[in-house]
C-alpha positions as CSV (number, residue, x, y, z in Angstrom):
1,X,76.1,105.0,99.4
2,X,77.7,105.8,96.7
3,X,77.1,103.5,93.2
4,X,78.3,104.2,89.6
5,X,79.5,102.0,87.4
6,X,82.8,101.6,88.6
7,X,82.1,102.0,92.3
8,X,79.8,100.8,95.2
9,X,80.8,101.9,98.4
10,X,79.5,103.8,101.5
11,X,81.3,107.6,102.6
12,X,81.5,107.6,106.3
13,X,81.8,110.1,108.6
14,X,81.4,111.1,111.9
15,X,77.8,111.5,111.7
16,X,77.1,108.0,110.0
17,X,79.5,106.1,110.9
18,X,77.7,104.0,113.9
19,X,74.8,103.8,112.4
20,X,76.6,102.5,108.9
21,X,79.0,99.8,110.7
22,X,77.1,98.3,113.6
23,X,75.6,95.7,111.6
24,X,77.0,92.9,109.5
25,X,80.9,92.6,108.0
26,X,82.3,96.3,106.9
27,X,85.5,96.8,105.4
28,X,86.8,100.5,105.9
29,X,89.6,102.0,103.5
30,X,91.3,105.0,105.8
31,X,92.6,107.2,103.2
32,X,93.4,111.0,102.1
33,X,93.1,113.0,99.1
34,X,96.9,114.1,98.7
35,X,97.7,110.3,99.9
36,X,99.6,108.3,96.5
37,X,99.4,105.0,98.2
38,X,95.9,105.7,99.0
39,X,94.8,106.7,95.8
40,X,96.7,103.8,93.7
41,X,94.7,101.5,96.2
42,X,91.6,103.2,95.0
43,X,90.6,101.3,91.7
44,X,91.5,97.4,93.4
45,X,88.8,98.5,96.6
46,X,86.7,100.1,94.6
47,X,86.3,97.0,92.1
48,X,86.3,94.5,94.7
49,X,83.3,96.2,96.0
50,X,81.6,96.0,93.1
51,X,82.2,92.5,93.4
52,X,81.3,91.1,96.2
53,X,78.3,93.7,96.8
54,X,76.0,91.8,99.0
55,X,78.5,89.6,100.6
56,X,80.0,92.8,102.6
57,X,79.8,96.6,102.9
58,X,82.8,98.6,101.5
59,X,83.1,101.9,103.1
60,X,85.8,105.0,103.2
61,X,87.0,107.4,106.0
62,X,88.9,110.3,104.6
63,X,91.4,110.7,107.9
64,X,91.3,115.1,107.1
65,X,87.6,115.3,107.2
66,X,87.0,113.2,109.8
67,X,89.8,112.6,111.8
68,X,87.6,111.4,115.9
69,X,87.4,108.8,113.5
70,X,90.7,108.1,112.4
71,X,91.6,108.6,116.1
72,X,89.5,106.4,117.9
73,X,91.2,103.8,115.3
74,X,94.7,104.4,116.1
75,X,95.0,104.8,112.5
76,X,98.7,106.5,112.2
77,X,99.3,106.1,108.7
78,X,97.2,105.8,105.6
79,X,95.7,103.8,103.5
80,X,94.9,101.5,106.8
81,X,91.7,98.9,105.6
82,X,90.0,97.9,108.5
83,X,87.4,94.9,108.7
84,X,84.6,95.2,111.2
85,X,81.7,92.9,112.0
86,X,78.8,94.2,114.1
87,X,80.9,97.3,114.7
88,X,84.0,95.4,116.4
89,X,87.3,95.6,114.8
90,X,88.4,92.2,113.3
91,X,91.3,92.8,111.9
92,X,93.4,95.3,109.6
93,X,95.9,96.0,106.9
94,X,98.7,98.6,106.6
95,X,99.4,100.0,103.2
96,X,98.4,99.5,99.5
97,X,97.2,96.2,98.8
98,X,97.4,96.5,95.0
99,X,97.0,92.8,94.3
100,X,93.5,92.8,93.6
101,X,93.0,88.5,94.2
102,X,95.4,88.8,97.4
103,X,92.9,91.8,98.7
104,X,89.7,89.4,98.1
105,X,91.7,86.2,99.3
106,X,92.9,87.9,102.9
107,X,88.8,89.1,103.2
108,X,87.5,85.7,102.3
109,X,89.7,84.0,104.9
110,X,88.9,87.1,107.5
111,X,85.2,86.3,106.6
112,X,85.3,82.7,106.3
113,X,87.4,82.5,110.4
114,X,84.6,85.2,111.5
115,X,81.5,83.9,110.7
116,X,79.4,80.6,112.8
């Protein structure tokens, strides 16, 4: 996991990827280096992770170094957030969400329809 200041969130790749998202609410930012969308999204998921450390795991998938995962997926275009609990795809979100309190609001409600 990675933790500074400004960021708290998990690098996942092919080798930890199971054994980093079977467990528990995960939220996964697909992304790329050379992606502008992808990097303007950076700062909101990086802060929100920050935030609401504890409540679920943030995590990133950069789609050119580990694209079995970006496959398996169906991601076809980037940034692609994707919320899984206990390893299970819940839902996902196409593009830049650059509204920081519409990213938390859409994972609250996610969390709030997905959990007993």
């Amino acid at each position: 996991m990675i933790q500074t200041q400004d960021q708290t969130y998990t690098t996942l790749t092919e080798s930890n990827f199971k054994s980093e998202t079977e467990e528990g609410f995960v939220v996964i930012d697909f992304w790329a280096d050379w992606c502008g969308p992808c990097i303007a999204f950076a700062p909101v998921f990086e802060s929100v992770a920050q935030e609401m450390a504890g409540k679920l795991k943030f995590a990133k998938v950069n789609v050119d170094e580990n694209p079995s995962i970006a496959t398996e997926f169906s991601v076809m275009s980037i940034p692609t957030i994707v919320l899984l609990k206990d390893g299970v795809e819940v839902t996902r979100k196409l593009g830049a969400m650059l509204n920081k309190d519409a990213f938390v609001d859409w994972l609250n409600s996610v969390i709030d329809e997905n959990t007993q």
